[in-house]
DRENPA-3360 file (N, C-alpha, C; in nm, 2 decimals, always signed):
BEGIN
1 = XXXXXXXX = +0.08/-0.12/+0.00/+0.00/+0.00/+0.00/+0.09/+0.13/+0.00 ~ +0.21/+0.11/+0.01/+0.30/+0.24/+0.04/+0.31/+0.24/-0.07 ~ +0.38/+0.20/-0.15/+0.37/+0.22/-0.33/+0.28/+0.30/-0.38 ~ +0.14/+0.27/-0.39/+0.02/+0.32/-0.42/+0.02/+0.47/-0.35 ~ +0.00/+0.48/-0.19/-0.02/+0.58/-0.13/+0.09/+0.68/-0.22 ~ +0.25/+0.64/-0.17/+0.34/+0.76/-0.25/+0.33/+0.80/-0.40 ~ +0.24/+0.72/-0.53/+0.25/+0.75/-0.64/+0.05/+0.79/-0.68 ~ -0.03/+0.74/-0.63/-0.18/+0.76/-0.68/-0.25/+0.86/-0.56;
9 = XXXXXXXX = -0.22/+0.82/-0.44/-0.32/+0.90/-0.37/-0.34/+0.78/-0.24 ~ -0.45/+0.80/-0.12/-0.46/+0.74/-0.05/-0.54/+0.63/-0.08 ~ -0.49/+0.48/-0.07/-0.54/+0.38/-0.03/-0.67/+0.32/+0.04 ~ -0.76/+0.28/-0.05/-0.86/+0.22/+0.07/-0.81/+0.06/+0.09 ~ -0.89/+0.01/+0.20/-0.84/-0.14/+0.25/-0.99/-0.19/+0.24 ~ -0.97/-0.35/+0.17/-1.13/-0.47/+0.20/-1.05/-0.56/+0.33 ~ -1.14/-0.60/+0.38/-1.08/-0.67/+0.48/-1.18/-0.81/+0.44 ~ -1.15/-0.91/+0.48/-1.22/-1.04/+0.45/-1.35/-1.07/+0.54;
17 = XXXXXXXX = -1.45/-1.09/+0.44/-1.59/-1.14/+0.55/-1.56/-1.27/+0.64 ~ -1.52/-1.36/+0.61/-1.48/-1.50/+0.69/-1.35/-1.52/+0.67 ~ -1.33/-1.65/+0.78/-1.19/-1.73/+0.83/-1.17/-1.83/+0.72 ~ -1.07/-1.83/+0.61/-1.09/-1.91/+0.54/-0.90/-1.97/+0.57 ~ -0.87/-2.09/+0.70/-0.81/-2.15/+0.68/-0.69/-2.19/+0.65 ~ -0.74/-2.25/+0.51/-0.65/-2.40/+0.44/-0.56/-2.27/+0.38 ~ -0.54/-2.08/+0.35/-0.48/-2.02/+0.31/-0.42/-1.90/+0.45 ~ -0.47/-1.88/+0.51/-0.45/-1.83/+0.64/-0.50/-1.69/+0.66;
25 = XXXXXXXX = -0.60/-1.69/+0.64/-0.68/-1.56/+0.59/-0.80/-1.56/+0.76 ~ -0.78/-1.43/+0.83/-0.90/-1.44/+0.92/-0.99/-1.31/+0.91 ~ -1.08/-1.39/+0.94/-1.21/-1.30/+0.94/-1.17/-1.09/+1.01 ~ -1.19/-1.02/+0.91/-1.16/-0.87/+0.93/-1.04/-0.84/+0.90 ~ -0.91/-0.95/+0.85/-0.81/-0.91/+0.85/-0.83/-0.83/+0.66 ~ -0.72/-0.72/+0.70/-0.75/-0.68/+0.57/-0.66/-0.74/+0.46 ~ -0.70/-0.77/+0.35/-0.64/-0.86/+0.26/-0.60/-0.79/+0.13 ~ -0.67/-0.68/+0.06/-0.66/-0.62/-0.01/-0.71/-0.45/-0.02;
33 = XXXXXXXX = -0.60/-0.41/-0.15/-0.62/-0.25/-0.10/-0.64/-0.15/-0.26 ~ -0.74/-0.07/-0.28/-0.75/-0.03/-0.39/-0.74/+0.14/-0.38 ~ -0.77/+0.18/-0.47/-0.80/+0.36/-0.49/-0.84/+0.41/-0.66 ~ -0.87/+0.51/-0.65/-0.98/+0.60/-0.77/-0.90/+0.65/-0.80 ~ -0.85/+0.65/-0.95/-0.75/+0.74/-1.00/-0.81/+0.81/-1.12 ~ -0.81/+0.92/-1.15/-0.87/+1.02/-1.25/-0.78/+1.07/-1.28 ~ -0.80/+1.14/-1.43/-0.76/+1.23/-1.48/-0.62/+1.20/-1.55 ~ -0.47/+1.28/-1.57/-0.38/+1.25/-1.63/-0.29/+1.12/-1.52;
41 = XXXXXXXX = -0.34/+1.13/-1.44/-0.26/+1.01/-1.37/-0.31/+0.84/-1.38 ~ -0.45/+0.85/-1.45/-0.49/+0.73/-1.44/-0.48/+0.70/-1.63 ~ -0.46/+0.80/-1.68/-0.39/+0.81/-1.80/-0.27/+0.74/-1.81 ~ -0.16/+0.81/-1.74/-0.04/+0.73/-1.71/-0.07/+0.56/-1.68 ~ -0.12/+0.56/-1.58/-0.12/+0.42/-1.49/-0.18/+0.33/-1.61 ~ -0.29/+0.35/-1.66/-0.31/+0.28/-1.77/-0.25/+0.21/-1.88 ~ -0.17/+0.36/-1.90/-0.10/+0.33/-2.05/+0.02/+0.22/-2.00 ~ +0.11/+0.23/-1.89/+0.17/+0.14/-1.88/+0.09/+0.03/-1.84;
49 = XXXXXXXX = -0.01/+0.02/-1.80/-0.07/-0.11/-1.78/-0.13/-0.18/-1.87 ~ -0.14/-0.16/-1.99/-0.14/-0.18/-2.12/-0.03/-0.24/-2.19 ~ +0.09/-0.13/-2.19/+0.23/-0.17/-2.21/+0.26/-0.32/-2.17 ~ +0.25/-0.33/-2.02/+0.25/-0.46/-1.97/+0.18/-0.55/-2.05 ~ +0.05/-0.55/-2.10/-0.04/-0.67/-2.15/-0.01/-0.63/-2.37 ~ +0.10/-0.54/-2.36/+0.14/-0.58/-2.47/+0.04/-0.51/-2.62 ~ -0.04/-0.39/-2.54/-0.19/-0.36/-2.60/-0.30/-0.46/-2.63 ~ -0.30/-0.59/-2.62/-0.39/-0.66/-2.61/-0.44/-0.72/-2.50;
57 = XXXXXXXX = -0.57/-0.74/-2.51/-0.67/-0.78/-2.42/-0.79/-0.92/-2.45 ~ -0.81/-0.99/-2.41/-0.89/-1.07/-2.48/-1.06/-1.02/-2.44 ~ -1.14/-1.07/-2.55/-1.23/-1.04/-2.57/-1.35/-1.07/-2.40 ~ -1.29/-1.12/-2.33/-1.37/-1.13/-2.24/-1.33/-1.06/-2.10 ~ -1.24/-0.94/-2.18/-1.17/-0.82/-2.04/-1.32/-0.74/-2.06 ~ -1.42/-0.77/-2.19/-1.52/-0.63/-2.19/-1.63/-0.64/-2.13 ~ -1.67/-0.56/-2.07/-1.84/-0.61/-2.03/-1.92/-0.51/-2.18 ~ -2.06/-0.57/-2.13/-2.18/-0.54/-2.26/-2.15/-0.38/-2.26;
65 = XXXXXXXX = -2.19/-0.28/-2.18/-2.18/-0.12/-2.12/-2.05/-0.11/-2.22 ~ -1.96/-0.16/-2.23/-1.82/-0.09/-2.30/-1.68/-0.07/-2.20 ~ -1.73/-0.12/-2.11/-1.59/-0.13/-1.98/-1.48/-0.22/-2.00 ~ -1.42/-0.22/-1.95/-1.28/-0.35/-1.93/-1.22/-0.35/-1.82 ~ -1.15/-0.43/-1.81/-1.02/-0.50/-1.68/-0.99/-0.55/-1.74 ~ -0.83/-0.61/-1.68/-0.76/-0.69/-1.69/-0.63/-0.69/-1.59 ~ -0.58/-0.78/-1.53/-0.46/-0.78/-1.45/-0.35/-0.79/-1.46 ~ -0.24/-0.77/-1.38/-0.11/-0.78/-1.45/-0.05/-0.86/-1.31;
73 = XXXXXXXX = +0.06/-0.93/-1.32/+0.09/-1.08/-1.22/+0.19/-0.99/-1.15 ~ +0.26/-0.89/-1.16/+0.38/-0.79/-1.10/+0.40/-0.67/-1.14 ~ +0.34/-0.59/-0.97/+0.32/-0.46/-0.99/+0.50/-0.38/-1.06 ~ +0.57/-0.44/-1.04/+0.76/-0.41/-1.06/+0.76/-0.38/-1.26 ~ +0.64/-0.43/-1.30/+0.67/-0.44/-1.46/+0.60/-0.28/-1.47 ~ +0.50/-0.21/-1.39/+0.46/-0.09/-1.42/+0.62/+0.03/-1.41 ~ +0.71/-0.03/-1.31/+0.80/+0.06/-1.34/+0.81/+0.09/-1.19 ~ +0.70/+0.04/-1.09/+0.68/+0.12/-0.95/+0.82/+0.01/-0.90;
81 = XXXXXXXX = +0.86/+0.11/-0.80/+1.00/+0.01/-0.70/+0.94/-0.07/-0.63 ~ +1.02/-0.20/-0.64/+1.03/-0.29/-0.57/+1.06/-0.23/-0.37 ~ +0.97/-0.29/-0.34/+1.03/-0.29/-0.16/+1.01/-0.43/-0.08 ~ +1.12/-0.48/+0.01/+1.11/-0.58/-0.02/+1.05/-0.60/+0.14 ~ +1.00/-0.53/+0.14/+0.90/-0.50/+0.27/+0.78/-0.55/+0.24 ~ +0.74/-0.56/+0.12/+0.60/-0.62/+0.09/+0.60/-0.71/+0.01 ~ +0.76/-0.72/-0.13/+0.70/-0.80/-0.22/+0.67/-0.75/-0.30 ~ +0.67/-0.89/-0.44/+0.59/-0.86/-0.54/+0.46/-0.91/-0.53;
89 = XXXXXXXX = +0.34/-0.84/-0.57/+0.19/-0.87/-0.61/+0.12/-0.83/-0.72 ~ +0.03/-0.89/-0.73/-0.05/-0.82/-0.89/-0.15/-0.71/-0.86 ~ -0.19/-0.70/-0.95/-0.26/-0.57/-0.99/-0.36/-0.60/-1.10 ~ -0.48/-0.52/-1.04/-0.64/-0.57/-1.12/-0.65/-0.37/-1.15 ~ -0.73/-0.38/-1.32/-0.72/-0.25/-1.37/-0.85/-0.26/-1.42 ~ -0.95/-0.15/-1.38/-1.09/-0.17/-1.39/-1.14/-0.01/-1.41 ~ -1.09/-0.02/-1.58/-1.16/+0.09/-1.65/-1.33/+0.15/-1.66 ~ -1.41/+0.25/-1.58/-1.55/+0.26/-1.62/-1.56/+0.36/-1.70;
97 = XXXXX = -1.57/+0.36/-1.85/-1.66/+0.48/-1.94/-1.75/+0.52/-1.88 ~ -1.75/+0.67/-1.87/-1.90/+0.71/-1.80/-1.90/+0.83/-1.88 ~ -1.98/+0.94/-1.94/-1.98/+1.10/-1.96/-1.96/+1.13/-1.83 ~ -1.92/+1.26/-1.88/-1.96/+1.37/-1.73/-2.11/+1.41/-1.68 ~ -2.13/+1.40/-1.60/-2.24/+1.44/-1.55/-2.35/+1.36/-1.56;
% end
């Protein structure tokens, strides 16, 4: 999350509804962390996140509406530093077309 916080903006956290075990996950612990990026910064983040998948996407990153996602396996190929405080993890990219207003 320090990656994110120093380069996009503040971090929100999901934390897990149940204790799931066999992977070591407990119930409220937080597991994953997202944030809203607009404007020429989510421009950037994009375009290299693109780069990464090589400009292609397969036909089933689109929903009906005209949206997309797609993930990338290591956040280190966007170019963000490695810390070896946290590791490498992936990264989910969830484009919404909307007009203004």
């Amino acid at each position: 999350s320090s990656c994110i916080n120093a380069e996009y903006g503040e971090p929100c956290f999901s934390k897990a509804r149940f204790t799931v075990r066999s992977i070591g996950i407990r119930r409220i612990e937080k597991i994953s962390c997202w944030c809203t990026v607009r404007g020429a910064k989510a421009e950037e983040l994009l375009e290299r996140g693109l780069k990464v998948m090589e400009y292609e996407l397969w036909r089933g990153c689109f929903s009906d509406e005209g949206n997309y996602g797609f993930g990338i396996d290591e956040h280190i190929d966007l170019g963000i530093m490695y810390d070896p405080a946290i590791g490498i993890y992936g990264m989910d990219f969830y484009v919404v077309l909307r007009r203004p207003g």
